[in-house]
C-alpha positions as CSV (number, residue, x, y, z in Angstrom):
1,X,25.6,23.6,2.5
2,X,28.6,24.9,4.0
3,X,28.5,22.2,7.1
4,X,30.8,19.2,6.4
5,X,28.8,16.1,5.8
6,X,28.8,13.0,8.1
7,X,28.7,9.4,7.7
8,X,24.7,9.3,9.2
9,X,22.1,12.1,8.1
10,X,18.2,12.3,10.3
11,X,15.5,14.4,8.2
12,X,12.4,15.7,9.5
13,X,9.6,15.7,6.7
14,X,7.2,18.4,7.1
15,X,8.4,21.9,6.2
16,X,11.5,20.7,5.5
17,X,11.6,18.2,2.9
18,X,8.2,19.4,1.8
19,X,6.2,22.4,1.6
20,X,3.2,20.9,3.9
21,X,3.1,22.9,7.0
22,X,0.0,24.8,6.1
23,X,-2.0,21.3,5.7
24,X,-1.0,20.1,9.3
25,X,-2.0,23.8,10.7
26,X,-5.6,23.3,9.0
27,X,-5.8,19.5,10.5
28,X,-6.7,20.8,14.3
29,X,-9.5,22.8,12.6
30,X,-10.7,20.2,10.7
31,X,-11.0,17.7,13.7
32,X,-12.9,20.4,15.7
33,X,-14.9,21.2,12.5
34,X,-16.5,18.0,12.5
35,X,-17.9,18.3,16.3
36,X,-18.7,21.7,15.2
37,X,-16.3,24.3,17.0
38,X,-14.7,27.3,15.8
39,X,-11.5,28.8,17.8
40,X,-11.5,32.2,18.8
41,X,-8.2,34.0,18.2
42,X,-6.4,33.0,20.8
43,X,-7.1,29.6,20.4
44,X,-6.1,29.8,17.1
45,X,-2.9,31.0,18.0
46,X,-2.5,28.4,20.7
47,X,-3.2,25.6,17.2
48,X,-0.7,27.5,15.4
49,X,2.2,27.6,18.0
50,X,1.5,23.7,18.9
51,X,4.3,21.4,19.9
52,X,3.4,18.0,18.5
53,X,0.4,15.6,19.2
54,X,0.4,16.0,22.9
55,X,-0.4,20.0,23.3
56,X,-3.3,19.7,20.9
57,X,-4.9,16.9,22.1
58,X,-4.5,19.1,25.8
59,X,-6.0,22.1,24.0
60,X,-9.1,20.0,22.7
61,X,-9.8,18.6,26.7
62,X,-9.5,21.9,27.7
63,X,-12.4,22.6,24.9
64,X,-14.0,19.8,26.3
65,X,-13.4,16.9,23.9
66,X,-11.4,14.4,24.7
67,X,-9.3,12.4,22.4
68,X,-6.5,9.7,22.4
69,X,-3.1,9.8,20.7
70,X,-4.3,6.9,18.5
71,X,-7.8,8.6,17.5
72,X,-5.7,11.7,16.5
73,X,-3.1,9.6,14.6
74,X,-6.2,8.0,12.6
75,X,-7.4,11.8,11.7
76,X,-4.1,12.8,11.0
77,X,-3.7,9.9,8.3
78,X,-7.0,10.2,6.4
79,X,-6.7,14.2,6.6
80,X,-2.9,14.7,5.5
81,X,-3.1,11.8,2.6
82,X,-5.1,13.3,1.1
83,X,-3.4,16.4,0.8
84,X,0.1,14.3,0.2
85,X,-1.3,12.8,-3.3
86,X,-3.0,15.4,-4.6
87,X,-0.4,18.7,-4.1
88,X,2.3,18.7,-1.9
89,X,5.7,19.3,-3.5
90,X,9.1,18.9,-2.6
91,X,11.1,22.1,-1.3
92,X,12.9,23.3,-4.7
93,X,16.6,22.9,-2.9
94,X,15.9,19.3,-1.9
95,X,16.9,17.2,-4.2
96,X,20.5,18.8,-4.9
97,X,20.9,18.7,-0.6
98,X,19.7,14.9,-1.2
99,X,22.0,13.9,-4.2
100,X,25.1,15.7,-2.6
101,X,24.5,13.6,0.7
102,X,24.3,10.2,-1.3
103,X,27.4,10.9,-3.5
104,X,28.8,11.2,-0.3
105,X,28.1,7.6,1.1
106,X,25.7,9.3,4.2
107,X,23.0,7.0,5.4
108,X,19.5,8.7,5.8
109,X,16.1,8.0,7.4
110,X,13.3,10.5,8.2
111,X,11.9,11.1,12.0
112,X,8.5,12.3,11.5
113,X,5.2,13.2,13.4
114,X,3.6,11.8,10.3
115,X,2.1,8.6,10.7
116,X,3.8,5.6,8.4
117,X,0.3,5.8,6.1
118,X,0.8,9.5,5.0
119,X,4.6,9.6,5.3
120,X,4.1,6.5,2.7
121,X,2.0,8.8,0.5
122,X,3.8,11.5,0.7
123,X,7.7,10.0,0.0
124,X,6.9,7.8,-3.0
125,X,4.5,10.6,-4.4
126,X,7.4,12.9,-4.4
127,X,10.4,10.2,-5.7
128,X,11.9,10.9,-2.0
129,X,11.6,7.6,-0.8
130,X,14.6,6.0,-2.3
131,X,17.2,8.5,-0.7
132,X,15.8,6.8,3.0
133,X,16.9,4.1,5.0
134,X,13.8,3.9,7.1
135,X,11.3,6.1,7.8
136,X,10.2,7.0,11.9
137,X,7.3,7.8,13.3
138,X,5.7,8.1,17.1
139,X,3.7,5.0,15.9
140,X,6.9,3.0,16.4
141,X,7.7,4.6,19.8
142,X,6.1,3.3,23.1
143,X,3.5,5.5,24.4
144,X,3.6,7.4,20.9
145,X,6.6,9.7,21.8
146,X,7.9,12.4,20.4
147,X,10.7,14.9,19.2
148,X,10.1,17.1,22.6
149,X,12.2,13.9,24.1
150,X,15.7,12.3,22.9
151,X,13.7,8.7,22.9
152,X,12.9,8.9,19.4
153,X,16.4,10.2,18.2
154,X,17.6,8.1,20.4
155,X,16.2,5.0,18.2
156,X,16.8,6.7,14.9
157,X,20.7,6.5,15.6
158,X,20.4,2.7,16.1
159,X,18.8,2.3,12.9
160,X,21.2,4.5,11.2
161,X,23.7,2.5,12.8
162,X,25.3,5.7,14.3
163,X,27.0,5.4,17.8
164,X,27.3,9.1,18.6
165,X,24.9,12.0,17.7
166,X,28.2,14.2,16.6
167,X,28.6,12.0,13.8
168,X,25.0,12.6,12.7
169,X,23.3,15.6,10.8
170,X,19.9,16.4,11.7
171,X,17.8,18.7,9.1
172,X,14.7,20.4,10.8
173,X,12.4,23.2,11.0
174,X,10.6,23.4,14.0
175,X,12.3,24.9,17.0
176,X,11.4,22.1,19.3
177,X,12.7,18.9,17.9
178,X,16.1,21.3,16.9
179,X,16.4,22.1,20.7
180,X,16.1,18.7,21.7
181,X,18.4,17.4,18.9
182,X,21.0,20.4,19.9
183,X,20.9,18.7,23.4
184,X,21.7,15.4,22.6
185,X,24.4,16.6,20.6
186,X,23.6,16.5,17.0
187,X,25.0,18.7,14.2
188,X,21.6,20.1,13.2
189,X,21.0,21.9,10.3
190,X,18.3,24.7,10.7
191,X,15.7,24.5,7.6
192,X,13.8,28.0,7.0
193,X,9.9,27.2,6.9
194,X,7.4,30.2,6.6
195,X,5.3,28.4,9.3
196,X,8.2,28.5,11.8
197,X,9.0,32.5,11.4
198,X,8.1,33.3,14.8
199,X,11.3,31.1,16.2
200,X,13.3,31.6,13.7
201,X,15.6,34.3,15.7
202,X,15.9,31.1,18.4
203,X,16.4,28.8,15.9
204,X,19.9,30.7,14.1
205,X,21.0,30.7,17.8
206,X,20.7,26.7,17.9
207,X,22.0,25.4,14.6
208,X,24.9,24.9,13.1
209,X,23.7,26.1,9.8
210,X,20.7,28.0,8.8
211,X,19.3,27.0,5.1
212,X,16.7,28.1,3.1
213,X,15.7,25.2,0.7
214,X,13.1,27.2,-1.0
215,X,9.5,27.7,-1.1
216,X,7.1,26.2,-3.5
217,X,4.5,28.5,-5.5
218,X,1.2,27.6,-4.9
219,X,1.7,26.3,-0.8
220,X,-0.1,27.0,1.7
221,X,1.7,29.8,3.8
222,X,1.3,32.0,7.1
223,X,-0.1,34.9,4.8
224,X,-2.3,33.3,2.9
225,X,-4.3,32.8,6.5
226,X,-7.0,35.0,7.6
């Protein structure tokens, strides 16, 4: 990492610690599996282009089945747990990035749309957790928010301690949560993610460093899809 390290560090977990994006772009399909429906192309794009919780849930109404945050957050633990002991695996570059950012005294936590039940899983399956402060997740935020608003970083830097954004890296892969984060006033640290290729050209232009931490044989990926 060319960056200069700061005192505080914010990672986000999904496609950037861990090669796990292709199990969260399956869940959507698996929840509407179950009440048997099938997207057609387009809605398939729409799934694979989501923003968080909040545009799939609105994509599901629009299919006619309606669903609350928590009922999705339920899903999302029993689906992605399973998938977090069994084979995810931690992007090959990780735990160098990790080690360096220790030695160097920075504090850590995780923001993640995971909830705590699969982010569990998924941390002390791959030896991640001790490198973390505290882990964050909508389930902590009223009204279940987000990375599409600052509320959530927002709490993160009290936890870290951190009194200014500009004093605090943030490492993520998904366009969204990096423009929101660039806003506030975070260094943030681009992560390359084969699920997030389509916004990768808006993502260079956001960051303050563009890294590819590797991919891990055997993941799920965007061409493996059919």
């Amino acid at each position: 990492m060319k960056t200069p390290i700061l005192p505080y560090a914010l990672f986000d977990m999904d496609g950037t610690l861990v090669d796990s994006m292709g199990y969260w772009r399956e869940m959507p399909l698996e929840y509407l599996a179950e009440v048997g429906i099938r997207p057609d192309a387009e809605g398939l794009q729409h799934l694979t282009s989501a923003r968080g919780y909040g545009e799939i849930i609105a994509y599901f109404a629009s299919l006619g089945i309606h669903t609350t945050l928590p009922e999705m957050l339920r899903f999302v633990a029993t689906h992605i747990a399973r998938h977090y002991a069994e084979e995810v695996q931690v992007k090959p570059g990780v735990p160098a990035l990790l080690e360096s950012l220790r030695a160097a005294g920075c504090r850590m936590g995780v923001v993640t749309l995971t909830p705590h039940a699969g982010t569990s899983v998924c941390l002390t399956k791959t030896g991640l957790a001790p490198y973390f402060d505290f882990v964050l997740t909508p389930e902590d935020m009223p009204g279940g928010g987000g990375k599409e608003e600052p509320g959530i970083f927002e709490e993160a830097l009290r936890r870290l301690g951190c009194e200014k954004p500009q004093d605090c890296l943030l490492f993520e892969d998904s366009y969204y949560s990096i423009a929101t984060a660039a806003k506030m006033g975070f260094c943030v640290i681009g992560v390359r993610d084969a699920w997030a290729a389509f916004e990768e050209e808006k993502i260079r232009t956001s960051v303050a460093e563009y890294l590819d931490l590797g991919k891990v044989p055997g993941a799920p990926h965007p061409e493996d899809v059919r």
